[in-house]
GUKOLZA-892261 format. One record per residue (C-alpha): residue in one letter; x, y, z. Coordinates in steps of 0.2 Angstrom, whole numbers, plus 2048, in hexadecimal, padded with zeros to 3 digits. Layout:
<recs>
AXYZ ...
</recs>
This chain:
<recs>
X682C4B9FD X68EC44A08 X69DC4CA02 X695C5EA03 X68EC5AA15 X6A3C56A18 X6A7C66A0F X69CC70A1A X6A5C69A29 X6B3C6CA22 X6B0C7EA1F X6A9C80A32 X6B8C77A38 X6C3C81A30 X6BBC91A36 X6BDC8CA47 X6CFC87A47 X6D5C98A3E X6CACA1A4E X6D1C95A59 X6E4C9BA52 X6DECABA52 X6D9CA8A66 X6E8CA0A68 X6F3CABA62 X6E9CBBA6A X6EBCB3A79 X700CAEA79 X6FFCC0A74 X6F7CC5A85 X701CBAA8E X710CC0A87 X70BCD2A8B X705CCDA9C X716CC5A9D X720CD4A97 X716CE0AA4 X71ACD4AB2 X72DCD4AAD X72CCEAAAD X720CE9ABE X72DCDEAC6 X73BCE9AC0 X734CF7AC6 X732CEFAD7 X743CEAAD8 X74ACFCAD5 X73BD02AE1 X740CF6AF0 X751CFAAEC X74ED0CAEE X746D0AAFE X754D01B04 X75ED10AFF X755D1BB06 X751D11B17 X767D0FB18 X766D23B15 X75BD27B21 X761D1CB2F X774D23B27 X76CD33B2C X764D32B3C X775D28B41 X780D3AB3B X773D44B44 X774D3AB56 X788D3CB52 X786D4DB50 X77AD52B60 X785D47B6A X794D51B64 X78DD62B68 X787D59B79 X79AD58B7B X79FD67B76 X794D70B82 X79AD64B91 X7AAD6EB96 X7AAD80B90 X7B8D8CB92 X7BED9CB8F X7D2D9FB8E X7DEDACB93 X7EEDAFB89 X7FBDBAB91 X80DDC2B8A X812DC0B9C X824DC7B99 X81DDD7B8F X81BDE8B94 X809DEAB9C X808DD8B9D X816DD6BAD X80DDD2BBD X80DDE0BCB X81DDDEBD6 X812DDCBE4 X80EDCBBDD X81FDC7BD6 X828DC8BE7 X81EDBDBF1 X824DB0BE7 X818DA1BE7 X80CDA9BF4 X809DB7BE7 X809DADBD8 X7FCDA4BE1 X7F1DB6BE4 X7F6DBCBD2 X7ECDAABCC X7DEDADBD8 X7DCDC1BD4 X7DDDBDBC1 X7CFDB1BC1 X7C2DBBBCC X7C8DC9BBE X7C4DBDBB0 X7B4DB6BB7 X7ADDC9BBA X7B3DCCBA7 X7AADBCBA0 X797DC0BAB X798DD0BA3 X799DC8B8F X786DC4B8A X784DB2B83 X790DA8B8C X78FD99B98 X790D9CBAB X79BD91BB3 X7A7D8EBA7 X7BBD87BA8 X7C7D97BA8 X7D6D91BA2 X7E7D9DBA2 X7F7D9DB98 X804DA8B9D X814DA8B92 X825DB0B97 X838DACB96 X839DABBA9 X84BDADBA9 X84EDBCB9F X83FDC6BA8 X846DBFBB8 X856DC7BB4 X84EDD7BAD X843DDABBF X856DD4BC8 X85CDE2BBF X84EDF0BC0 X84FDECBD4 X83FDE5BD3 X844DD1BDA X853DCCBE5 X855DBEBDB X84EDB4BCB X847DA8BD6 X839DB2BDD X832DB2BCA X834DA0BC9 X82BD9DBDB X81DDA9BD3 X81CD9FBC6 X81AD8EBCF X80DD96BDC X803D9BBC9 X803D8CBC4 X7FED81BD3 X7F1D8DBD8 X7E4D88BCA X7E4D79BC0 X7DFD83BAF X7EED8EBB3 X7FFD8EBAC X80ED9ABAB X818D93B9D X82CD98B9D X82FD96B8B X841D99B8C X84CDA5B83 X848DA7B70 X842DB6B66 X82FDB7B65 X82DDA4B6E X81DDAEB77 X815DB5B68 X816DA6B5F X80ED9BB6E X801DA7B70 X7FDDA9B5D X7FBD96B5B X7F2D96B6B X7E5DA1B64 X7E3D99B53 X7E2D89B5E X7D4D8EB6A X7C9D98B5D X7C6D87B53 X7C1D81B64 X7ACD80B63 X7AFD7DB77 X7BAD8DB7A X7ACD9BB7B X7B8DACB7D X7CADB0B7D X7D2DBEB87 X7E4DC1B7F X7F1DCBB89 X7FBDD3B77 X7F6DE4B74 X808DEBB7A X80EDE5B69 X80BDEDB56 X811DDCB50 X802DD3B55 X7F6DDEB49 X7F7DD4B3C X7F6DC4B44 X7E5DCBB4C X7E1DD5B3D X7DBDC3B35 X7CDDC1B42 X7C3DD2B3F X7BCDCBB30 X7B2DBEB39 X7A6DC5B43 X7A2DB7B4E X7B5DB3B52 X7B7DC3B54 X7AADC5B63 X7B3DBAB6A X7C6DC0B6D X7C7DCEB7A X7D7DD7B7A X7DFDD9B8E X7E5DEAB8E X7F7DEDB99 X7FFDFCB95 X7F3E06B89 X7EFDFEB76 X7F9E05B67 X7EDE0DB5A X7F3DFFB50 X7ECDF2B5C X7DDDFCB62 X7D7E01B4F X7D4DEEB4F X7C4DF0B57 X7C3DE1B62 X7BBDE2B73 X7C9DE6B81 X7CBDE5B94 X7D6DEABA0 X7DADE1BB3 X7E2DF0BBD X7E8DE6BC9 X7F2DDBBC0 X800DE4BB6 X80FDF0BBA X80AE00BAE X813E04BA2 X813E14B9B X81AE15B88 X81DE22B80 X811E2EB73 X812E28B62 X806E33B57 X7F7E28B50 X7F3E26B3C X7E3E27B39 X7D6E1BB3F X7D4E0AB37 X7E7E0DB2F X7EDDFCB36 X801DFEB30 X801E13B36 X80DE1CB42 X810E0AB4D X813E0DB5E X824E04B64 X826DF8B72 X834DF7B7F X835DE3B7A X840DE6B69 X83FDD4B68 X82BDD3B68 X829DE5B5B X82DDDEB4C X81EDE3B40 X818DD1B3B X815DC7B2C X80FDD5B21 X818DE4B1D X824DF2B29 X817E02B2C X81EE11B25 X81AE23B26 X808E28B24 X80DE35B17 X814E27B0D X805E1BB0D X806E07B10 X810DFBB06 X80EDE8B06 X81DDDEB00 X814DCFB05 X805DD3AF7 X805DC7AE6 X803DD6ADC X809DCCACD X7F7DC1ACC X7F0DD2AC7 X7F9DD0AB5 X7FBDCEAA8 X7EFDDCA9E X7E2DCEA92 X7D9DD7A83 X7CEDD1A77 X7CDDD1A63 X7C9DE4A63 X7D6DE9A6F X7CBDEBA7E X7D1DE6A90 X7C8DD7A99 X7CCDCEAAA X7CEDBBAAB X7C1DB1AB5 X7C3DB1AC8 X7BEDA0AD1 X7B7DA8AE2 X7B3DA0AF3 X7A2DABAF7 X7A6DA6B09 X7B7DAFB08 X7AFDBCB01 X7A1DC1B0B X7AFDBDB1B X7BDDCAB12 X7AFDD6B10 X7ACDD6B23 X7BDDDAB25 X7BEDEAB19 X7CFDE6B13 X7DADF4B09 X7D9DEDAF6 X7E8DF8AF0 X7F2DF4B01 X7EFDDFAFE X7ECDDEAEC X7FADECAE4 X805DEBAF3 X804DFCAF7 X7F5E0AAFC X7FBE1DAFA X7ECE23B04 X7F3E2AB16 X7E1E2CB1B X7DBE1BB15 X7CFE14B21 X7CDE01B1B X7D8DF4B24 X7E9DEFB1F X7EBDE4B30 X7E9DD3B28 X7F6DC3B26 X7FBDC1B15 X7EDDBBB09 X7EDDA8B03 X7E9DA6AEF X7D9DA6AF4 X7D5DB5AFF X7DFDBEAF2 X7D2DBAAE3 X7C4DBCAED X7CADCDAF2 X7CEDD0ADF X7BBDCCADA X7B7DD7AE6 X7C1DE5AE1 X7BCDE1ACF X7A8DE6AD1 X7AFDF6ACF X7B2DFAABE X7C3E02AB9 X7C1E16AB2 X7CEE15AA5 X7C3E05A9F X7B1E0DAA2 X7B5E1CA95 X7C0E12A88 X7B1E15A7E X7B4E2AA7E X7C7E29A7F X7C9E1AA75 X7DAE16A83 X7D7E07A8D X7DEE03A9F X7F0DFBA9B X7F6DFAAAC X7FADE7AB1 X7F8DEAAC3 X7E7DF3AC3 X7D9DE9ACF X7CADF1AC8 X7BEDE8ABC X7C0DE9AAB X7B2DE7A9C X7B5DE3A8A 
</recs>
């Protein structure tokens, strides 16, 4: 009776130690998974704290760039200014004899009549700052236009210019007449790199540019036209009346009456409007009427050329497995391209080298175009699909020439 009371015991004791393991080892197995969700819960603290401190160094990296930034514009607004460039030994841009032989005394009223002329200009121009600096650069070779007005009777001596040119100067502190010495084209260059200069300039808010007497400087101005708001900026002073060349640019113009000897040149007949490189009127500065960095004009009956086009990028002719043409993929800047459309340029005259059309209307006064512009202008001629290549189907000929802008479909 004993020994099966013990068993019993037994039994029970050994029923409550396997539910005790059992206990035991459900409950390491909730710690262990507590545990494990503590380890991912801290984890995923870390990485969220470590975001926040991201995104706090962000946003104070932000807020820091946009102080910066209002602080810049705050200084760019401080001291606007427009600018004056002036050709001052060109014809139309020579300053009456009545201010020339007064020496200093009549530089001194050319520089105060010049800027009441400017300041009447700049109220009339919607948009612009009152009150704003006026600053004046006039280039010239001081001794060969003294020695050209010694000669024409016009000055005693060459001194009288130089005297001009001090009284100029000194009157206003923005204002500067700038010998630049003898050179060919040392004025159009100082002037050209002027403009690029002050257009970047966020503080200079218009230029007025004294040039239009020479066919050389399309070009040169040609590359503004396709930006409209540089374009509203630059204002062409007219001296002796524009070229069609220079007018057909279609930027705003001026003229100061007072200012100038007139010149008359002589009637060139025009080409028709908007033909950049047509009929170019000469100047009586042979060393200023060269035609510029793209092509010499010829006879309207003869069309454009440009030697300066990469017409070899157009080729060579690619066909696929069944003999049909296809172009190469162009990588395109849609910023130059919507800025190239503005501007209306001539795709046979910049991409071929050469437009055959006398009475073409789209422009051909640009500079040279980078690798760029030229692919740009490529695409653009491209979403126009070539003839030969749109009827292959019917004709079963396919557009072979390796120069050919248009698009092509395979």
């Amino acid at each position: 009776m004993m020994e099966v009371g013990l068993d019993v015991y037994r039994a029970r004791f050994a029923g409550v130690e396997t539910d005790l393991g059992k206990q035991v080892t459900q409950g390491l197995e909730l710690i262990k998974e507590l545990l494990e969700k503590l380890d991912h819960t801290e984890t995923q603290l870390t990485k969220t704290r470590l975001d926040l401190e991201s995104e706090t160094e962000t946003r104070r990296r932000l807020q820091k760039e946009a102080q910066e930034n209002k602080e810049w514009k705050e200084r760019q607004e401080r001291r606007p200014f427009m600018v004056a460039l002036i050709d001052a030994d060109a014809d139309g841009y020579v300053f009456r004899d009545s201010y020339l032989t007064r020496g200093e005394k009549g530089g001194e009223d050319a520089a105060d009549a010049l800027l009441a002329a400017l300041q009447h200009y700049i109220r009339g121009l919607a948009g612009l700052p009152n009150n704003m600096d006026i600053l004046v650069r006039a280039f010239a070779n001081v001794g060969g236009l003294g020695q050209a007005l010694v000669r024409d009777g016009r000055l005693q001596d060459i001194n009288q210019l130089r005297a001009f040119a001090t009284g100029f100067s000194n009157r206003q502190v923005f204002f500067d007449f700038v010998d630049v010495g003898t050179g060919k084209e040392r004025a159009d260059y100082k002037i050209q790199e002027s403009v690029k200069f002050f257009v970047e300039s966020p503080q200079c808010k218009h230029l007025v540019v004294a040039c239009g007497h020479d066919t050389g400087y399309a070009p040169f101005l040609g590359q503004f036209i396709g930006d409209k708001e540089v374009a509203e900026r630059i204002t062409l002073l007219e001296g002796s009346p524009f070229p069609a060349v220079i007018k057909n640019l279609g930027l705003k113009k001026t003229r100061f009456t007072s200012m100038f000897n007139e010149v008359v040149q002589p009637v060139v007949p025009s080409g028709p409007a908007g033909s950049a490189w047509s009929n170019v009127a000469t100047t009586n500065r042979p060393t200023n009427s060269e035609p510029g960095p793209l092509s010499a004009p010829v006879a309207p009956s003869r069309g454009y050329q440009n030697p300066k086009a990469q017409s070899d990028r157009l080729g060579p002719v690619l066909k696929d497995n069944r003999g049909r043409r296809f172009d190469r993929t162009l990588q395109v800047n849609d910023a130059i391209v919507e800025r190239l459309k503005k501007g209306s340029l001539c795709y046979y005259f910049f991409l071929r080298g050469e437009c055959l059309l006398p009475s073409c209307r789209s422009n051909h006064a640009h500079r040279p175009l980078t690798n760029e512009e030229f692919d740009a202008l490529w695409w653009m001629a491209r979403q126009h699909v070539c003839y030969k290549n749109r009827k292959v189907d019917r004709t079963g000929s396919d557009c072979s020439d390796a120069r050919c802008i248009y698009g092509h479909k395979s």
